[in-house]
N, C-alpha and C positions, 0 to 999 in steps of 0.2 A: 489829164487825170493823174494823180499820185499817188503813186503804191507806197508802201512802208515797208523799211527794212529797217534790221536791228544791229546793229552791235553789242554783244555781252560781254560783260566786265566781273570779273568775283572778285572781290579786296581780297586781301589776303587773312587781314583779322579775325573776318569772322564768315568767309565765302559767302557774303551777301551777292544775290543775283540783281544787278540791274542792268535795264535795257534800255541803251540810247538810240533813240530812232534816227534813222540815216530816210533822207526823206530823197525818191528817185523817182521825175520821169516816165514813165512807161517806154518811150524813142529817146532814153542818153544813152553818152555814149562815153567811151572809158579811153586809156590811152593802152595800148599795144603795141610789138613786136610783130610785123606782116613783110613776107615776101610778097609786095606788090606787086614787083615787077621781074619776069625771067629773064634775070640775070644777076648778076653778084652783087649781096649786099643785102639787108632788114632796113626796114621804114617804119620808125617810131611814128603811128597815127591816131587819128581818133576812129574808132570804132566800135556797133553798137552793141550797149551791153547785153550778155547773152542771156538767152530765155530760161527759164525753169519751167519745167516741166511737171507733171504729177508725181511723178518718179524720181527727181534728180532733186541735189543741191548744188548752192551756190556757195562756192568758194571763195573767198578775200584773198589772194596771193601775198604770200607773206615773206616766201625766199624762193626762187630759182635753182634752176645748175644746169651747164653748158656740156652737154656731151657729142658724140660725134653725129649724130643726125645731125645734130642743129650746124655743125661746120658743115655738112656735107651743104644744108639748105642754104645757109649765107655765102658758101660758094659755088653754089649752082652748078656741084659736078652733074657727070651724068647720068647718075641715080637720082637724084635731085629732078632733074629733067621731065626725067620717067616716071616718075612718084607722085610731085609735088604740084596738085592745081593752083594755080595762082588766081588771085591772091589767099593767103593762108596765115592766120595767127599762129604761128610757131612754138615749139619748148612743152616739153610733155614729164621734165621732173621738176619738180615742185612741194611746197606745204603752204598751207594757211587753214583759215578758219573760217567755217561755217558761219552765216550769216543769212542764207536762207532755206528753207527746206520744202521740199513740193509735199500736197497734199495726203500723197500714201507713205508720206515716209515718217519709219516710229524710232528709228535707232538710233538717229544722229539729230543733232540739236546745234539751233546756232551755239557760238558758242567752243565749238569743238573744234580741235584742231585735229586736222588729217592731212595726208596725202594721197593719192590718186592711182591707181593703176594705169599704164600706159597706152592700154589699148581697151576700147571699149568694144565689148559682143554683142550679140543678141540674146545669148543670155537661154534661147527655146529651141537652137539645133541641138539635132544627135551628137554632135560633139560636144554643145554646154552642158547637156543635159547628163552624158555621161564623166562629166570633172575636166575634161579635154577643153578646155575653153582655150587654152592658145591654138587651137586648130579651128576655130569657127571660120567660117567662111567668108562674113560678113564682118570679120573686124574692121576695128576704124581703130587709126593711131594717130592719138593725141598731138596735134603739132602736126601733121602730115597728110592724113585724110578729113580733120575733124578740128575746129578751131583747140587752140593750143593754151598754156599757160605763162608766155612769157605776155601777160595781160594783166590789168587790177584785179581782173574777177573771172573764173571759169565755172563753167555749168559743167557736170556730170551726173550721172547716172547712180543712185545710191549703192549699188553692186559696185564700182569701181571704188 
């Protein structure tokens, strides 16, 4: 079965919207950045591409950037160790641009370019709920707990 995705285009002339369908698979699979294995080193693979959700969009990775997590993960110090399940799509700074958007979501549009917050919450503890979201309990960080961005396409959470 094949789902339909978009890419959006505005000329510049005259910001005409057209949409060129990218036609995907339901089971493809994209190429990533994965610590496969613990020990030193990232493994350019194929892996599948990631779900949307009700809530989340799907992002086109468009640039990168290399900070120190990601050296700690490629060389598998000992926070790395500690941290890091393997296997893991890595890399949590990033931009690109929308391409798909889950069913509740009204803000963002393919189309749009964004970047991502680092670490995804829950969004419904006493701590998100009072602004304190770097204190959730339940974060997941991008590239470390939660598949990562040095990928074609990352799924997050429309809060992020």
């Amino acid at each position: 079965m094949q789902t339909e995705r978009h890419h959006v285009y505005y000329t510049a002339r005259n910001l005409q919207y057209i949409q060129k369908p990218l036609k995907f698979a339901k089971e493809t699979q994209m190429k990533a950045l994965v610590k496969r294995h613990a020990e030193k080193g990232l493994w350019l693979e194929d892996v599948p591409d990631p779900k949307v959700g009700v809530n989340d969009v799907l992002i086109k990775v468009d640039r990168t950037g290399i900070c120190g997590t990601d050296v700690h993960i490629h060389e598998w110090d000992a926070w790395a160790q500690r941290t890091i399940p393997v296997p893991m799509v890595v890399g949590h700074e990033f931009v690109g641009e929308i391409v798909e958007v889950g069913s509740n979501v009204a803000d963002f549009h393919p189309g749009d370019i964004v970047s991502g917050e680092g670490h995804v919450v829950c969004g419904r503890c006493r701590n998100c709920l009072a602004g304190r979201r770097h204190l959730c309990p339940k974060t997941q960080g991008i590239g470390v707990n939660r598949p990562g961005a040095f990928a074609e396409y990352i799924a997050l959470p429309m809060t992020n």
